[in-house]
N, C-alpha and C positions, 0 to 999 in steps of 0.2 A: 504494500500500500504506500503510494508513493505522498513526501510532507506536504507537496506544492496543493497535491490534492484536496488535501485536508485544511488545509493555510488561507485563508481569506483576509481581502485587504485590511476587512472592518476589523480582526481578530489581532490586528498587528500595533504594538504601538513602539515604536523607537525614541531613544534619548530618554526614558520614564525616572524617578525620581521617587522610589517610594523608599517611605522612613524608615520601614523594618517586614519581616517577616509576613507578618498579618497581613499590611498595607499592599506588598506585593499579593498576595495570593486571594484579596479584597479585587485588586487591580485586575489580575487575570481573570478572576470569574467574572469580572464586565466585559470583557474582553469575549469573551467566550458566549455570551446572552448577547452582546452585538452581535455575535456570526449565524444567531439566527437557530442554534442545535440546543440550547437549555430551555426545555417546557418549566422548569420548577428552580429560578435561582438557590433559594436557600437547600432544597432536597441536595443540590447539586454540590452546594458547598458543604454541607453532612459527612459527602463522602470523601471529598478533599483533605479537610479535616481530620476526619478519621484515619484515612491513610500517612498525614503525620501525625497521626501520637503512635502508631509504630513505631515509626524513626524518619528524619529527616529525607526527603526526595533531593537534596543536594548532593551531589555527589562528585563535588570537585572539580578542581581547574576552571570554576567561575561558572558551573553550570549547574541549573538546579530545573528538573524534570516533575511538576507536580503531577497526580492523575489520579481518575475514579473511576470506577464502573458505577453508573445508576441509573435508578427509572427513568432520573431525570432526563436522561438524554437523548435525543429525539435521532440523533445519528452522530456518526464518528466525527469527532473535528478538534482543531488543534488552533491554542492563542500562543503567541511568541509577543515574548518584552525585552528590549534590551535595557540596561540601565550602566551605564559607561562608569558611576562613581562605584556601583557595586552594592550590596544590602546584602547583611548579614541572617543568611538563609539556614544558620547552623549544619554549616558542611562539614564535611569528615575533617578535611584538611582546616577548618577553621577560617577558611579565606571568603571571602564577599562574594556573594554570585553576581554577574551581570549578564548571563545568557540563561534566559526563563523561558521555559515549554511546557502548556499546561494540557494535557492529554483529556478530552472526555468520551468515555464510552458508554454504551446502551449496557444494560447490567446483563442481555444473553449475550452477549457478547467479548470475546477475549484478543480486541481488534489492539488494546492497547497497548499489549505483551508487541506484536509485531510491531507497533507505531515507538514503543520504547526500546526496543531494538535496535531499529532505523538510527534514531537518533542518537545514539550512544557512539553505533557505529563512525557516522560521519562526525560526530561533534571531536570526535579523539584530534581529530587534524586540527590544527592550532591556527593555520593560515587560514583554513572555513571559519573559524570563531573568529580571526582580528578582521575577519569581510563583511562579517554576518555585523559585527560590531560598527563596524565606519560604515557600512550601508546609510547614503544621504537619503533616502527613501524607499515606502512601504514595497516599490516594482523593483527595486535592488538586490530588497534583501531576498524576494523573493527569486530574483534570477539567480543570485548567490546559491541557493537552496538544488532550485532545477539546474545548473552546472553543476553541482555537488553529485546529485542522484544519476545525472546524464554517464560522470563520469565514473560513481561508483557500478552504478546497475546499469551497464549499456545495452543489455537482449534486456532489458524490461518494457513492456508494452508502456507507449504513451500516451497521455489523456488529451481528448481528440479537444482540441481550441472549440470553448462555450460559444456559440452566437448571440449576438446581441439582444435576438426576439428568443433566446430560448430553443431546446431540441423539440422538434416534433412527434419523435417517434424513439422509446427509450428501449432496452433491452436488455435481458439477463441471459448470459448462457454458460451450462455444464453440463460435465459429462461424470461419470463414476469415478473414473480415476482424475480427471482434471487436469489432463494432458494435454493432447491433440484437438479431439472433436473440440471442445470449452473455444478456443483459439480460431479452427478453421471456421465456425457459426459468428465468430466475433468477427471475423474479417471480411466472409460473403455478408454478414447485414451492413456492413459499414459500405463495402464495394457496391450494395446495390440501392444505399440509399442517398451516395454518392451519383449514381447514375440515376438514380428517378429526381434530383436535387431536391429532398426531403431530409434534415437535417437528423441524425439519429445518434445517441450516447449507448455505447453497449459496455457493461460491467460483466466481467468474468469472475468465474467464482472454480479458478485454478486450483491444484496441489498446493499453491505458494498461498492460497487464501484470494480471498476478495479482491481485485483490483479494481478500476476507474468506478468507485460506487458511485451510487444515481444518489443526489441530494434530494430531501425534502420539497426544496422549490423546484429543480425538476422534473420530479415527479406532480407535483400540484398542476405543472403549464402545461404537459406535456398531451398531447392528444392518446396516446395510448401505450400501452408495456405488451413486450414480447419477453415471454418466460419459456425459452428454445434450451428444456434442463431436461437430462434423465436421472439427476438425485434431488434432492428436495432445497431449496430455497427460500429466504424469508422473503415474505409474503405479506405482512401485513401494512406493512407502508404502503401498498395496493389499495389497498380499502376504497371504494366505491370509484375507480378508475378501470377503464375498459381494454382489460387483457385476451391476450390469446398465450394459451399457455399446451406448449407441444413437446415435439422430441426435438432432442441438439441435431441429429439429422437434419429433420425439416429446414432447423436454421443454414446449416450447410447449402441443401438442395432445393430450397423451394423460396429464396430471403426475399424476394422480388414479392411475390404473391403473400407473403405475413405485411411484410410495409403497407400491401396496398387495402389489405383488409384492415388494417387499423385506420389510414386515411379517408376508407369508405365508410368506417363508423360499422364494420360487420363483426366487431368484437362484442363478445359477450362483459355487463358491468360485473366487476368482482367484487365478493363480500367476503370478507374474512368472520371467521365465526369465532374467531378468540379463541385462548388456550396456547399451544404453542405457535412459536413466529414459523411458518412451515406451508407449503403448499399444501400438506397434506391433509391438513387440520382442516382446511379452507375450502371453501366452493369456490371453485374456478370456471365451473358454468361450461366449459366444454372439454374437460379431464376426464376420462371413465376410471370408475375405481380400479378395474384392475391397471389400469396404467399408474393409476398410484400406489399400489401395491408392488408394482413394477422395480417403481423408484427408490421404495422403501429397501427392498429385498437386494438394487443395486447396492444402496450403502453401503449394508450390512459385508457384500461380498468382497468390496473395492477396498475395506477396511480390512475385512478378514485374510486378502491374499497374501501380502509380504509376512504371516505369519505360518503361512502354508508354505511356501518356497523356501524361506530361510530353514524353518524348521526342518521339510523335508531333506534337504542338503547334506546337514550337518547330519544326521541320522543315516543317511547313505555313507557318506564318510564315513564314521562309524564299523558300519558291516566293512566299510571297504577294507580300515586299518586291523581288522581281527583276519579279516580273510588273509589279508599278506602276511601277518605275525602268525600265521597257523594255529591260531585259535581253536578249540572245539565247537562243534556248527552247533550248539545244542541249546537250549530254552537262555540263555545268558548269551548267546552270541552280538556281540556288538560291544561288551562293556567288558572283556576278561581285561586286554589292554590299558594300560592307563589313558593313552590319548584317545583309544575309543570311545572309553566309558564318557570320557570328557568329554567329544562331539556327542553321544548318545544325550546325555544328560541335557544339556544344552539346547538341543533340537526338540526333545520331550519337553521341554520346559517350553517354546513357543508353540507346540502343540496343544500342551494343557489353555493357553490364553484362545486359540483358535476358535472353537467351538461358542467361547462366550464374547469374544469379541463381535462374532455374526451376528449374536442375537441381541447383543447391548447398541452395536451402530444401527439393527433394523427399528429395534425400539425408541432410538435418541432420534432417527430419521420421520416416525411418527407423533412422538411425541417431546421433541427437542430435550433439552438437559434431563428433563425428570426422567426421560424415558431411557435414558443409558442405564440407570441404575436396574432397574424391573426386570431388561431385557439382558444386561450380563449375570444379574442373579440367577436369572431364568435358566441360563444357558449355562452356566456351570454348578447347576442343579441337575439340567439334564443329562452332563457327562458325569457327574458322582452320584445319580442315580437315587438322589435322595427321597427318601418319603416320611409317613410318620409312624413313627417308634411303635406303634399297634400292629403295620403290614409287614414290619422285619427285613433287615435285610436293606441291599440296597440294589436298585435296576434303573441301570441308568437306559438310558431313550434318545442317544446318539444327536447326531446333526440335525435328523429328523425334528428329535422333541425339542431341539434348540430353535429352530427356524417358528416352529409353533411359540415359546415362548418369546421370543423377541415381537411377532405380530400380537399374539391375544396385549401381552406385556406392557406393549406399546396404546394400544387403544385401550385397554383397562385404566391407566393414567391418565388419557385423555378425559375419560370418565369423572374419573378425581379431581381433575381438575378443574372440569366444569361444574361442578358439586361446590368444590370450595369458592365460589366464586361468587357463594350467598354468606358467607361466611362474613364479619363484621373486617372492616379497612385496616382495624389495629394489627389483624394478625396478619397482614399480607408480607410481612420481613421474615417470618416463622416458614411461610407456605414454603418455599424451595429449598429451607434446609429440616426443615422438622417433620410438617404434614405430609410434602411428598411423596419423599422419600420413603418414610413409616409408612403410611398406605399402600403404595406400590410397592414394597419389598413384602408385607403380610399376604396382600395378595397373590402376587406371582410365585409366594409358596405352599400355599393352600392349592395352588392351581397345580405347580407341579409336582407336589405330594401325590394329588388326584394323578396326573396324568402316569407318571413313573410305574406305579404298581398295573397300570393297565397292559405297559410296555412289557411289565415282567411278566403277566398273564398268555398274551402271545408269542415270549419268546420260548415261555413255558411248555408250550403247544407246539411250534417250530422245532423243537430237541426233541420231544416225544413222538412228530411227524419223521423226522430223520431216523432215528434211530428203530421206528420199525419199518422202517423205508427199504436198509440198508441191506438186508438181508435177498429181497426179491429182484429189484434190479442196481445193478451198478452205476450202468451209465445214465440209466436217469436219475440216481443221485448224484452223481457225479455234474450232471448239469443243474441239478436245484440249487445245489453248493455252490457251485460257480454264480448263478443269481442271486443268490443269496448275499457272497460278500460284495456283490456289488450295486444293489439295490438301494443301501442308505447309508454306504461307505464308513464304517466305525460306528455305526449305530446298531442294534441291538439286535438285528438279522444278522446283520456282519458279525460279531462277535458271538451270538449263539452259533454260529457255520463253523468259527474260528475253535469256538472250547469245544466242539462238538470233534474238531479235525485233532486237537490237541488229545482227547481224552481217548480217543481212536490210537495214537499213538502209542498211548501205556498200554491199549489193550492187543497192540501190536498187528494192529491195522495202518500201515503205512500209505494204502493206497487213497484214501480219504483226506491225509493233509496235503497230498500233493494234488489234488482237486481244489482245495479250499486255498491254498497258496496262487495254484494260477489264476484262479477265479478272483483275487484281492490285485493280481497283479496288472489284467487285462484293461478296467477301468480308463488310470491312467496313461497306457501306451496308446492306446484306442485315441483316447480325445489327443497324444502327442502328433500323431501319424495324421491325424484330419484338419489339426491346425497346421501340418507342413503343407499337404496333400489338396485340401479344401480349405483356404484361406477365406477366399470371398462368403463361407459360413461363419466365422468369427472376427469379433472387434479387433483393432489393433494390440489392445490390453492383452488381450486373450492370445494374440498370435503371439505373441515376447514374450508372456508366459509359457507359451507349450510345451518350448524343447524341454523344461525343468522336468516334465510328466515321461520322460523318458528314462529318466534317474530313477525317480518315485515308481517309479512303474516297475524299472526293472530291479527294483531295492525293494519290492513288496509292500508300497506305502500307499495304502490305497484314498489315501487322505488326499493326494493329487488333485484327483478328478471334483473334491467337492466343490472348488468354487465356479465350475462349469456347469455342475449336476444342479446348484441354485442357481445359478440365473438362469437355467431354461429346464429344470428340470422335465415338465412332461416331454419333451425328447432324448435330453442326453440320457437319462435311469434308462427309457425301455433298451435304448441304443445298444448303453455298457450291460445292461442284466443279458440279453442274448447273445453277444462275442462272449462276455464270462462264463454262460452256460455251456457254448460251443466249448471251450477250452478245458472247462469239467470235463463235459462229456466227454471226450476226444482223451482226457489223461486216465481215466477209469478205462475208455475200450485199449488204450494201449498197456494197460498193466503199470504205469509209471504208479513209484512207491516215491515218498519221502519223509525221513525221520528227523529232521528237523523243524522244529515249530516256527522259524524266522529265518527270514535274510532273502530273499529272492536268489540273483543271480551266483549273489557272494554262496550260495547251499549247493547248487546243483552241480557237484562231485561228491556229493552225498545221496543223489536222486537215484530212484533205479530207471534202467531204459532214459535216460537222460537225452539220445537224439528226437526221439516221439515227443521227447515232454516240451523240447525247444521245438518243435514242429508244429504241436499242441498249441501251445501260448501264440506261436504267430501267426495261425490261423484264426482264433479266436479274437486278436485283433486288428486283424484284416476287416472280419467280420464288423466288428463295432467301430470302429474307420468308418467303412463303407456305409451302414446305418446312419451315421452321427453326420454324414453326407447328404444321406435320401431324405433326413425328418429335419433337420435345420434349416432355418431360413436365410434366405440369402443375407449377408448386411451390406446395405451402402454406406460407403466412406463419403 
């Protein structure tokens, strides 16, 4: 978020003269109520305040950074004071401040950590401070600032010069990850409102956060908003202004025709319904829920990957360093070694966050802050399988029962919070750290109490189907097992296939875990092979991710394939469950045995019939390749 942005002539005052401490940060907050962003002076100063009697916002070599998050603040914005004689700001170093920056944020918001970053950064330069200083006026100090930034952040996107009458046409765009699409939807609206000469301000809402944000008064003059997002966006500064709210695709492909439907007035008026700041929350008048469920569920996944890859990784490493130290391949395989055990350990540990990180960013995506908590509870409920101390025991409900609780989780708070919202004005400082939380955390474990023992009931039924299965036919066990581990990937099919292949093992039934091994390992190689193979069916995201499902695949980590398997679930599961079952099948008719319970490729000199079994696996995801080809849909870039 760049200072210039945030910086307003009115917000600026040079040469100032205040007598002390107070008198400055008196000064700023006028400063700051000129630029037009404080609803409530004194709320506003509460939180200034309060942020020093922590400790002093000065922090040497003549610079003193005040700032708050609060209600008060209607949006992001920044007051700058110089004061040449200096005012004793009680700084570390004890010396006089004369370079004052006073930060205000909206209290959802954590815009002021990056905006006190920025300025930390650039202020360390001693010749920015004696320029910012002798700046003869408020367009000086300001070019000072925009040379600064030019020269610190030169790939940062620049805020397109305001017109005199105001933008006509404003716009937000994202993508999940907040990469590419975010960038290419900001460029085609800019280029084609450029060519229609219809004046347009587009705000991205990148990996790096928010850039060129839409002001208050822009939004007030503005004839309409384009909300071109696939994850959720604040939305309430909308409020009864006539939006069109689509996919970042559309913004890419289609930017011509949104300009022209908001200039023709074919936008629907948007009403935000309160609770959290969110699309989701909201009526958007031409959104269908399942597209915002869509969006919810991106979060969740866009959040969830870099703990699937890294984790994956170091966990292949792992089997790799036991395999080369000739480790025994047996239920410990991965950790005999000291650096193995160290990648295992490592890797397991961003595993354990995975599962509930899905379900806290689908919940925080529906139900903004409150909803992170309900929905990582939720989800590391569902992998420790907890319930209540009467049903015994613990059953856990995998990916699956995470995904469930990050939605119900997430709307359950929504709930809550439109509840409390009769509640008397006294308590509204309590609501986000006391009632929220306490409500949606009781909730979403009474929920997964309920849901867990249900999970254990079915999987109870699944071990008792298998094992009188096992005796009559082979190979159609051998392909139920292979769907099995790959129907909810670590969730509670997959691991009853798994103790079922394990316990097979003591009973010196070898040929059942090398069924359940290939069937964990198909998933991933499957969805690797069809983002190399069928690209135009996956995001860019998804295509950079792939190669990794080749490791995890062939490392037995069927944990891979899940960030594929949510975001299109009703295709990718039937895709991988029939490559998986082929490759069962296929390892039971060729007699292929295996007696170790882990390691994928790093085991198989411990396989029997070992050529069938690598014949086996590559057939099986040939198969689910090919599938994850035929039921995908195309994506445009």
């Amino acid at each position: 978020m760049r200072i210039v942005d945030l910086l307003k002539k009115e917000s600026i005052q040079l040469n100032a003269s205040p007598k002390s401490k107070s008198d400055a940060i008196e000064m700023l907050i006028d400063l700051q109520v000129k630029g037009g962003n404080i609803a409530d002076r004194e709320e506003y100063k509460k939180g200034i305040l309060a942020r020093e009697e922590k400790g002093s916002t000065a922090v040497g070599e003549g610079i003193a950074i005040p700032h708050a998050k609060s209600e008060a603040v209607k949006a992001p914005s920044l007051a700058a004071m110089t004061v040449p004689d200096g005012v004793d700001y009680e700084a570390l170093d004890d010396e006089p401040s004369n370079l004052l920056f006073m930060i205000a944020a909206p209290n959802d918001s954590d815009v002021h950590l990056e905006v006190l970053s920025r300025l930390m950064t650039i202020l360390m330069d001693e010749d920015f401070r004696e320029k910012l200083l002798n700046a003869s006026d408020k367009d000086e100090f300001l070019k000072v600032i925009d040379d600064m930034e030019n020269e610190k952040y030169p790939d940062e996107p620049r805020a397109v010069a305001k017109p005199a009458a105001g933008y006509k046409v404003l716009a937000v765009t994202a993508c999940p990850t907040g990469i590419a699409h975010t960038y290419m939807a900001a460029e085609a609206l800019e280029k084609a409102g450029k060519k229609l000469g219809i004046t347009i301000k587009v705000e991205t809402n990148g990996s790096g956060g928010a850039k060129n944000i839409l002001t208050e008064e822009e939004i007030a003059n503005c004839d309409g908003i384009i909300v071109a997002a696939d994850k959720t966006v604040a939305m309430a500064r909308f409020n009864g202004k006539k939006v069109i709210s689509t996919k970042v695709s559309d913004g890419i492909k289609i930017p011509e025709e949104l300009i022209n439907r908001i200039e023709a007035g074919d936008a629907p008026v948007y009403h935000h319904e309160g609770g959290s700041d969110s699309s989701a929350s909201s009526s958007s008048g031409d959104e269908s829920f399942g597209r915002k469920l869509y969006k919810h569920l991106m979060n969740g996944v866009s959040n969830m990957l870099p703990f699937t890859v890294a984790g994956g990784i170091f966990i292949a490493l792992a089997f790799l360093i036991d395999s080369i130290g000739g480790a025994p391949q047996d239920s410990d395989f991965g950790t005999h070694l000291a650096a193995a055990a160290w990648f295992k350990t490592i890797g397991n540990y961003a595993f354990q966050f995975m599962i509930p990180i899905l379900a806290g960013y689908i919940g925080k995506s529906i139900a903004d802050r409150p909803g992170l908590l309900v929905g990582m509870a939720g989800g590391a409920m569902a992998v420790s399988g907890a319930t209540f101390a009467a049903s015994g025991g613990n059953v856990p409900s995998g990916f699956l029962g995470a995904l469930l609780a990050g939605f119900l989780g997430g709307f359950v708070m929504l709930i809550i919070e439109k509840g409390c919202d009769k509640l008397p004005k006294a308590l509204n400082g309590i609501k986000p750290v006391l009632i929220y939380p306490l409500g949606g955390l009781a909730v979403v474990a009474i929920m997964m109490c309920a849901v867990n023992p249900i999970m254990g009931i079915i999987n109870e039924a699944v071990a008792n189907f298998l094992t009188n299965m096992g005796g009559t036919n082979k190979v159609l066990l051998g392909c139920t097992l292979g769907a099995m581990m790959s129907i909810d990937m670590g969730g509670p099919f997959n691991k009853a296939a798994y103790v079922f292949g394990v316990a097979a093992i003591s009973s010196g039934n070898f040929d059942i875990m090398a069924a359940v091994m290939i069937g964990g390992m198909v998933p991933p190689i499957a969805i690797a092979l069809a983002t190399t193979f069928f690209k135009n069916k996956f995001t860019e995201e998804e295509r950079k991710s792939g190669p990794v499902n080749y490791i995890m695949g062939l490392s037995f980590i069927t944990e891979g394939a899940i960030p594929y398997a949510a975001a299109d679930p009703m295709r990718v599961i039937p895709a991988c469950m029939i490559g998986a079952a082929a490759a069962g099948g296929l390892s039971m008719a060729f007699g292929c045995t295996l007696r170790a319970p882990h390691g994928g490729i790093f085991v198989f000199p411990v396989v029997g019939n070992p050529i069938m079994y690598v014949v086996a696996l590559a057939v099986g995801s040939v198969i689910g390749m090919l599938l994850l080809g035929l039921f995908k849909k195309k994506v445009t870039e």
